[in-house]
VEXVEXMI-942618 format. One line per field, with one value per residue (C-alpha): y, z, x; residue in three letters; residue number from 1. Coordinates in pm, 1 decimal, always signed. Last residue first. Example, Ala and Ser with C-alpha at 12.3 -4.5 7.8 and 13.67 -1.06 7.14 Angstrom:
2
v = -106.0/-450.0
w = +714.0/+780.0
u = +1367.0/+1230.0
rest = SER/ALA
nr = 2/1
//
This chain:
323
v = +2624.1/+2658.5/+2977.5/+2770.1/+2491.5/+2749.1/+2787.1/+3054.4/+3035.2/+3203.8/+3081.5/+3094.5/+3478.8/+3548.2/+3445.0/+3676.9/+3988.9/+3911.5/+3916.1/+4188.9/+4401.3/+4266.8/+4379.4/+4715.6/+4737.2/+4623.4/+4907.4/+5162.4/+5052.2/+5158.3/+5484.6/+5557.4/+5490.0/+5740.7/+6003.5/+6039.5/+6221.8/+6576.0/+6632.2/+6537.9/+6604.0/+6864.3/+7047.9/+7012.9/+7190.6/+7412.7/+7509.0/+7532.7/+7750.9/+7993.0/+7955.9/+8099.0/+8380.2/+8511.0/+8498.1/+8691.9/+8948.4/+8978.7/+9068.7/+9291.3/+9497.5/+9480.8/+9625.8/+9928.7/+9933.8/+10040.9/+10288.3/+10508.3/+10529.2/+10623.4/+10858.4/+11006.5/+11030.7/+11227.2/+11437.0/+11542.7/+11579.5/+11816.0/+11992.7/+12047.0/+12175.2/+12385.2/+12543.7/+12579.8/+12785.5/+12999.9/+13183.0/+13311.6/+13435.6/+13657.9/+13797.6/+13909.4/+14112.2/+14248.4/+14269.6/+14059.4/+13782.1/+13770.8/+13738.0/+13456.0/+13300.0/+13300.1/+13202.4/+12908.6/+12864.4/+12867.8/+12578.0/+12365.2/+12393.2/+12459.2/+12331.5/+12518.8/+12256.7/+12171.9/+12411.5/+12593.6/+12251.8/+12352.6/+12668.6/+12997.3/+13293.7/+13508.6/+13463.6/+13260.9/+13035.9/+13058.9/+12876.4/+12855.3/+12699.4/+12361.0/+12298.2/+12285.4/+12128.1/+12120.8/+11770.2/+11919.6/+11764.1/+11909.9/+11763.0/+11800.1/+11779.5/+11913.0/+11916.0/+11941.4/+11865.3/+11496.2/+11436.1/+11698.9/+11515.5/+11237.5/+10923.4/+10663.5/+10279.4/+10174.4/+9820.2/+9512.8/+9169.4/+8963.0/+8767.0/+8872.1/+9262.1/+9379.0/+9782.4/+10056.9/+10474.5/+10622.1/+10932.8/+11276.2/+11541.6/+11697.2/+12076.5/+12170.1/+12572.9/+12653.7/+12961.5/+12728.5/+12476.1/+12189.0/+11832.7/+11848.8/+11718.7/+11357.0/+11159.9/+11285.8/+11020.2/+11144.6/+11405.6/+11288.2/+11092.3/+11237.8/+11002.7/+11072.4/+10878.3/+10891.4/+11229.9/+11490.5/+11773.8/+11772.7/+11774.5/+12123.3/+12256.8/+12234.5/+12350.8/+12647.5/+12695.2/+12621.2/+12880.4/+13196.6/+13086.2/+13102.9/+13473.8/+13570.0/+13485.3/+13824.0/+14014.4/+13878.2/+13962.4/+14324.3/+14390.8/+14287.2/+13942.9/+13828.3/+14102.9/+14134.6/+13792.0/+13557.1/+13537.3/+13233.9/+13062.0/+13119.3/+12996.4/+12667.0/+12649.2/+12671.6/+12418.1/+12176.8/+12219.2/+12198.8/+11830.4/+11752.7/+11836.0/+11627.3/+11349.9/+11306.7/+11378.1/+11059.1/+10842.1/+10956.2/+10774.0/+10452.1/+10370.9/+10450.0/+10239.1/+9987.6/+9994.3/+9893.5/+9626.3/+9542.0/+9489.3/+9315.6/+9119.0/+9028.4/+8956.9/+8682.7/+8548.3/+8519.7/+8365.2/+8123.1/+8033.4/+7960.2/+7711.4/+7536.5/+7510.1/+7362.1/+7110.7/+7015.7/+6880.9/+6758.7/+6541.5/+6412.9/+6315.9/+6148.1/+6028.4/+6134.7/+6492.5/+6464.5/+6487.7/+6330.4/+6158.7/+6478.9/+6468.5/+6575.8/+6325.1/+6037.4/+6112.4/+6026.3/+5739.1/+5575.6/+5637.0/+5514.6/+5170.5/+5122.7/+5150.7/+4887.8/+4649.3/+4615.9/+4612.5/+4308.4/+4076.0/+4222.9/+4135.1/+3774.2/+3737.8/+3815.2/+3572.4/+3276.8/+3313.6/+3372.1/+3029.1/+2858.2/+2689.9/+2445.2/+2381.1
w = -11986.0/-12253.9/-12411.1/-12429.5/-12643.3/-12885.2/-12942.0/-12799.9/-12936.4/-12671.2/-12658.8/-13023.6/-13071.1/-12726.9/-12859.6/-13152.6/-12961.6/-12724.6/-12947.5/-13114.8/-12797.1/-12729.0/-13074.5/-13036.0/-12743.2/-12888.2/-13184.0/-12901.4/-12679.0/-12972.5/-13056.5/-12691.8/-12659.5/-12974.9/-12883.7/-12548.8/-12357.9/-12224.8/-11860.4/-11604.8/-11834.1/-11996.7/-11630.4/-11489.4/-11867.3/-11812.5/-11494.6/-11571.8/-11794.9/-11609.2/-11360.9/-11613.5/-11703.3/-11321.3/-11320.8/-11624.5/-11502.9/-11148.7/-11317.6/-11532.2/-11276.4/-11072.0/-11317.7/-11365.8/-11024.0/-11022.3/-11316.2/-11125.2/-10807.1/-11073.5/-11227.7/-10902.1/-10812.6/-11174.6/-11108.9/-10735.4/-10886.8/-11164.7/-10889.6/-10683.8/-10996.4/-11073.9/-10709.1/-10747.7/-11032.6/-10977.2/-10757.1/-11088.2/-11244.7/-10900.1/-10883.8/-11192.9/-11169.3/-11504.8/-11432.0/-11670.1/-11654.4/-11312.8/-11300.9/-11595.8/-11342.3/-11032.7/-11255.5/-11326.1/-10974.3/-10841.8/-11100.6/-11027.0/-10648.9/-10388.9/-10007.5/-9764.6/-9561.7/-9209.5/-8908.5/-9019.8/-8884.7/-8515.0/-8576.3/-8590.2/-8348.7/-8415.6/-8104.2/-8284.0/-8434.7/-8764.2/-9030.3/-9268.5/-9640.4/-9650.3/-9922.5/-9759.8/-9868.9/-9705.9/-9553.4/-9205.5/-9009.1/-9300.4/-9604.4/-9686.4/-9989.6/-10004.8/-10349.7/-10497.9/-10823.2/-10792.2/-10443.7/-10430.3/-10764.5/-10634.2/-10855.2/-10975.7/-10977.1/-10662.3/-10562.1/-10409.4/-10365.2/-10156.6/-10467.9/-10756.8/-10886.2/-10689.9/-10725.4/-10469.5/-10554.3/-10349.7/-10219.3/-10158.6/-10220.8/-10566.3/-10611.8/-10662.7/-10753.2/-11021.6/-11122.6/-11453.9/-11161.0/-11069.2/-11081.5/-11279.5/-11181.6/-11144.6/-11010.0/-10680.0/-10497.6/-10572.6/-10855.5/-11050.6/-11356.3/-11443.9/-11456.7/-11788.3/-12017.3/-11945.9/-11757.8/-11778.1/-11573.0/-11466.0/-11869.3/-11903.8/-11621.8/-11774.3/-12068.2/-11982.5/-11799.3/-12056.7/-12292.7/-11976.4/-11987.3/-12364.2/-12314.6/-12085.2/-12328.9/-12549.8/-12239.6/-12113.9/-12467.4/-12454.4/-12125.4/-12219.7/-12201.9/-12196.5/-12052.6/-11780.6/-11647.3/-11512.3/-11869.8/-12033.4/-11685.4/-11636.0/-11998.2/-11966.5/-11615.9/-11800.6/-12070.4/-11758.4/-11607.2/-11896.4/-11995.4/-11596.1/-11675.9/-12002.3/-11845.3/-11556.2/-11842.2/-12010.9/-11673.2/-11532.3/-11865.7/-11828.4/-11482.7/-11545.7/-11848.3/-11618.2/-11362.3/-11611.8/-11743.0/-11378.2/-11312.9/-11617.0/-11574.5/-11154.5/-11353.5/-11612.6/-11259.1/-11048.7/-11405.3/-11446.0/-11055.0/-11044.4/-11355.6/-11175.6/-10887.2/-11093.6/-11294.9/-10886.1/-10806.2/-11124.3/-11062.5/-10767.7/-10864.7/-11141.3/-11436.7/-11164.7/-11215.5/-11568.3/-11926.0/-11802.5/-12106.8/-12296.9/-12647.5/-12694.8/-13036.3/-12920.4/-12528.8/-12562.7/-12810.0/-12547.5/-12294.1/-12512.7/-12619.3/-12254.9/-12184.1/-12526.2/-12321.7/-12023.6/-12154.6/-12441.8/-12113.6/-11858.0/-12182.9/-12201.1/-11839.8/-11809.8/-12099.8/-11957.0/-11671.0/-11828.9/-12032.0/-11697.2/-11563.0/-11319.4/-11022.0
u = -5066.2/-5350.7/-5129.8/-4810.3/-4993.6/-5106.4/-4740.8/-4429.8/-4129.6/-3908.1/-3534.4/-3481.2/-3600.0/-3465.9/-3130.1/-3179.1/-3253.3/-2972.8/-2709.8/-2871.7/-2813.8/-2502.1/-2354.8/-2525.2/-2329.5/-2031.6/-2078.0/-2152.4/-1880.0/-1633.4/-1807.0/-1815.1/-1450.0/-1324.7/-1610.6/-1432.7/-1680.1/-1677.8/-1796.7/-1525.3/-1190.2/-1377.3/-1415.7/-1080.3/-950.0/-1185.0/-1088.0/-695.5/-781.7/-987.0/-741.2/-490.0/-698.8/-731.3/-362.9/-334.0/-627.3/-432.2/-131.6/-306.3/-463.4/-126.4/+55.6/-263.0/-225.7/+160.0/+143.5/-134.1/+92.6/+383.8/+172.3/+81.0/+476.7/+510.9/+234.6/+408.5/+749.8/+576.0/+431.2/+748.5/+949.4/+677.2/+735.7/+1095.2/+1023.7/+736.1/+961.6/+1171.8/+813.7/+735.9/+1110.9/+1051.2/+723.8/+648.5/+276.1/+132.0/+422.6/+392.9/-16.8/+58.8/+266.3/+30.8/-211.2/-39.4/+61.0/-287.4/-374.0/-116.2/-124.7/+153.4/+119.0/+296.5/+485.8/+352.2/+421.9/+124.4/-62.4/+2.5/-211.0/-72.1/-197.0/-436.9/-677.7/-957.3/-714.9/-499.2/-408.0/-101.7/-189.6/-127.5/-424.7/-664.4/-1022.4/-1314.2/-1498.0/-1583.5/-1289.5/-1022.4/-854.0/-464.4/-289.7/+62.7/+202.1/-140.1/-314.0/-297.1/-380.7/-694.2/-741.2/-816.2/-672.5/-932.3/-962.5/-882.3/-791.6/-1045.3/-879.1/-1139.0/-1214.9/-1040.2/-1099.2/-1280.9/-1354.9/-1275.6/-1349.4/-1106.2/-1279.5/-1011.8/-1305.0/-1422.1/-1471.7/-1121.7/-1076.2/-899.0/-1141.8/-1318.8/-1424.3/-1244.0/-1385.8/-1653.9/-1962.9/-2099.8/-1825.2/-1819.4/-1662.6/-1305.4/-1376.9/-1071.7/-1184.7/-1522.6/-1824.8/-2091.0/-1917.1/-1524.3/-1413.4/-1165.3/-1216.4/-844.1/-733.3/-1004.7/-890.0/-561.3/-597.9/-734.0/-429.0/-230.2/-392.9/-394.0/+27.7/+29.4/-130.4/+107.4/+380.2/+274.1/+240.6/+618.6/+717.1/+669.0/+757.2/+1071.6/+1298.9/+1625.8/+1761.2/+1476.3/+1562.3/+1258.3/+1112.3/+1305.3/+1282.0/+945.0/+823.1/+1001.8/+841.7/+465.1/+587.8/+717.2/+409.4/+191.1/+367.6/+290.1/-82.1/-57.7/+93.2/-188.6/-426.5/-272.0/-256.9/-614.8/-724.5/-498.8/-644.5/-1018.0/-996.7/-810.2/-1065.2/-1348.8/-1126.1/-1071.8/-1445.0/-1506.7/-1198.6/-1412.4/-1731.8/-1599.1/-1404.7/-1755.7/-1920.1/-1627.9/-1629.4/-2022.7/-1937.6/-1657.7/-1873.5/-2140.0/-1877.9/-1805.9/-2133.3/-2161.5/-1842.4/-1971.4/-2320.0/-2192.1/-2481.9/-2746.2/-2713.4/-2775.2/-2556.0/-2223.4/-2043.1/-2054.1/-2068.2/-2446.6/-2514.4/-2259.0/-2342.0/-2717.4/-2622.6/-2399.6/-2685.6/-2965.2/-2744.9/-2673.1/-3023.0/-3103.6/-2878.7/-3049.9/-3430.0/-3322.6/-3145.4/-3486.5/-3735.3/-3523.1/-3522.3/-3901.9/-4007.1/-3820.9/-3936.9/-4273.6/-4223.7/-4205.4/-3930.6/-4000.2/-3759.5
rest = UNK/UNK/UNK/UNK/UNK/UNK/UNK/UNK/UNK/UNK/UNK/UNK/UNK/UNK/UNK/UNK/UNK/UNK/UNK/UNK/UNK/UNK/UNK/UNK/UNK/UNK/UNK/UNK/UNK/UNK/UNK/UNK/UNK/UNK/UNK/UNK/UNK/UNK/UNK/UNK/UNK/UNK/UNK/UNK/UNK/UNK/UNK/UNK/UNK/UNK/UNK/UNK/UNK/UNK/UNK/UNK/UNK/UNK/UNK/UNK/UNK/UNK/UNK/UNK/UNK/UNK/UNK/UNK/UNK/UNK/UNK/UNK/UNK/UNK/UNK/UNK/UNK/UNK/UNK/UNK/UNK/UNK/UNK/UNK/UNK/UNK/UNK/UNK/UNK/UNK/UNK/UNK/UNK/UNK/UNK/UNK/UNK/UNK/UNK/UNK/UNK/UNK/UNK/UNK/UNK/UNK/UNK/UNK/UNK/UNK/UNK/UNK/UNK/UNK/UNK/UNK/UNK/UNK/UNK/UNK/UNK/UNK/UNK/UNK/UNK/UNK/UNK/UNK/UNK/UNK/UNK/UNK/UNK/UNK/UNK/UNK/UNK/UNK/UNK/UNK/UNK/UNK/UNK/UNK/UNK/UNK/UNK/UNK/UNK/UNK/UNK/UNK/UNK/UNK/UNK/UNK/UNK/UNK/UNK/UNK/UNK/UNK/UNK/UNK/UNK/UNK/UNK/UNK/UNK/UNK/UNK/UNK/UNK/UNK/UNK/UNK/UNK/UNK/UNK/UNK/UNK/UNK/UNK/UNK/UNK/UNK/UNK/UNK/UNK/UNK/UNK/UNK/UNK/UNK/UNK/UNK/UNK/UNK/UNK/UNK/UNK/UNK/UNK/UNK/UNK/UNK/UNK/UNK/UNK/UNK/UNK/UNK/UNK/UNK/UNK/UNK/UNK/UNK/UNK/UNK/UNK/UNK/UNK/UNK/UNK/UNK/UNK/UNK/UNK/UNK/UNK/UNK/UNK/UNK/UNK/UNK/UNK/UNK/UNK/UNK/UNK/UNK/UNK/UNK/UNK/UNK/UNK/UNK/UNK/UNK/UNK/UNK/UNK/UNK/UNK/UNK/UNK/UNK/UNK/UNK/UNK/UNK/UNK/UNK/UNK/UNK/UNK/UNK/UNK/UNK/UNK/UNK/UNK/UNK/UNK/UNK/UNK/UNK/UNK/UNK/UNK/UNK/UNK/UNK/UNK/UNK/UNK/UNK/UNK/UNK/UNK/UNK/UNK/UNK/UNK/UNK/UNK/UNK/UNK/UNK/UNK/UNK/UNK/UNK/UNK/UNK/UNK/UNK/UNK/UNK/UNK/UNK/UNK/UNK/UNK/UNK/UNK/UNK/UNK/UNK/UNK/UNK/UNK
nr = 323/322/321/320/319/318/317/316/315/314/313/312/311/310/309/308/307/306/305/304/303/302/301/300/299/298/297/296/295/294/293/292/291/290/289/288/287/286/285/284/283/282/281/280/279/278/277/276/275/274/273/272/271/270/269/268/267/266/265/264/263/262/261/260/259/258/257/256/255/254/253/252/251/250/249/248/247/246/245/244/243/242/241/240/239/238/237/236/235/234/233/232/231/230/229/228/227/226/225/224/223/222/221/220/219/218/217/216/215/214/213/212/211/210/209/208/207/206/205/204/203/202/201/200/199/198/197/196/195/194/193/192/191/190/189/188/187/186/185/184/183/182/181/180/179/178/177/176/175/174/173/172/171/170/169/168/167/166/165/164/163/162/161/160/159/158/157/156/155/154/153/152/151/150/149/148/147/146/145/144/143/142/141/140/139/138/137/136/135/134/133/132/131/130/129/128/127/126/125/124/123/122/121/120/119/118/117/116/115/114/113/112/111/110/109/108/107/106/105/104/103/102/101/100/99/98/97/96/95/94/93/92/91/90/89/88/87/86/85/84/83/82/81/80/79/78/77/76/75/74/73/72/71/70/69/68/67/66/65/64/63/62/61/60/59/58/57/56/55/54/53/52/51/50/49/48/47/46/45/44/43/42/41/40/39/38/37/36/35/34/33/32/31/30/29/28/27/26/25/24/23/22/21/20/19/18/17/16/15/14/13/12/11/10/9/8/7/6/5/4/3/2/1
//
């Protein structure tokens, strides 16, 4: 078979046109240092680099979520403590005042005014908010949760956030929970408080038959009413019922305590599969700048390899123009 000087030509060019591609490629991944650069480089493992990356935006957005919840969290936790802190201040101040010989009508006025303070302070812990959305409204973040009389405007809502996928937990505390011993909520939305009802005939509903529910602020007053009036046996029946609200706060606190455990939990384990991720992904993306700079230099090798063998191979005369 004759071999014609655009054989030779062709092979040459095709030789030169091989290795100058692996020279691109090699110096592609020396200046981005990632061995896979397009789709085509490894269809498979950019397939799964994109799933990695979809998974590192869904888990940046899930710790967003539970940093948000854990704001929430440790907030309702510190007015939580400050409201049982005024409970155990306002039962201090019962138990000093519940005897007339350790106390005078004198005093109880004087203490009365302490008592009107806490409870000032707490409306103003249970109306605590952060930005513009107060902490235990339930759904209705947007006013305050009890108004200046002690009354609870909010409802019993659990505001849910996700947190991993398909793991949602709540990031607020109702205060109807919080501020009662015995919450309750009606049919129609309204709020009892385990206070004895009756039907149309006078007689006691089923739900009497439940525990009388004590509030915080009701009792407060209740105290400072005591105090105003000299009525002992008032102050010393404030007792056992501070001693069920503090039990309450303390139980919320404890509820409170527990997600903000699993909020981290789930933000360690979230971290660690972020980890593990990127570690997957370097291992399919990054190059190893030690083995391209060595395949580079033989590469380059090749290439001039074949530059000067084409050089001797194709030496093309006047003669090979007439042919």
């Amino acid at each position: 078979m004759r071999v014609t000087e655009m054989t030779n030509f062709d092979a040459a060019r095709d030789s030169i046109s091989r290795a100058k591609g692996r020279m691109d490629l090699l110096q592609q991944q020396t200046a981005t240092l990632k061995k896979l650069n397009t789709p085509s480089d490894d269809p498979v493992g950019a397939a799964k680099i994109l799933e990695i990356r979809t998974d590192k935006v869904n888990n940046d957005q899930y710790q967003m979520n539970a940093k948000l919840a854990e704001t929430f969290l440790q907030n309702s936790d510190h007015a939580l403590g400050e409201l049982a802190d005024i409970v155990l201040r306002a039962k201090e101040i019962a138990i000093g005042q519940s005897s007339g010989a350790s106390s005078n009508q004198d005093t109880r006025l004087g203490v009365a005014e302490e008592v009107t303070q806490l409870y000032n302070q707490s409306v103003a812990t249970a109306n605590r908010r952060i930005g513009d959305r107060y902490l235990f409204g339930g759904y209705k973040t947007n006013r305050p949760a009890v108004s200046p009389e002690g009354k609870f405007l909010g409802d019993d809502g659990q505001i849910m956030t996700e947190i991993a996928k398909d793991v949602f937990i709540s990031m607020n505390i109702s205060g109807l929970e919080a501020f009662n011993s015995k919450p309750a909520q009606s049919s129609d939305g309204q709020n009892v408080y385990g206070v004895p009802q009756r039907g149309p005939a006078g007689e006691l509903e089923a739900s009497s038959e439940q525990p009388q529910n004590v509030n915080v602020f009701d009792e407060l007053q209740n105290l400072r009413i005591s105090l105003l009036t000299g009525d002992l046996e008032g102050i010393r029946g404030t007792l056992e019922r501070f001693d069920q609200l503090h039990t309450q706060l303390i139980a919320s606190r404890a509820k409170v305590g527990s997600r903000i455990n699993g909020l981290q939990s789930t933000g360690q384990a979230i971290e660690r599969h972020n980890i593990t991720n990127a570690q997957l992904s370097s291992a399919l993306e990054d190059a190893d700048m030690a083995q391209v700079t060595s395949d580079l230099a033989k590469e380059e090798t090749v290439y001039r390899s074949a530059l000067a063998s084409s050089h001797k191979l194709i030496q093309p005369t006047l003669m090979d123009f007439i042919k």
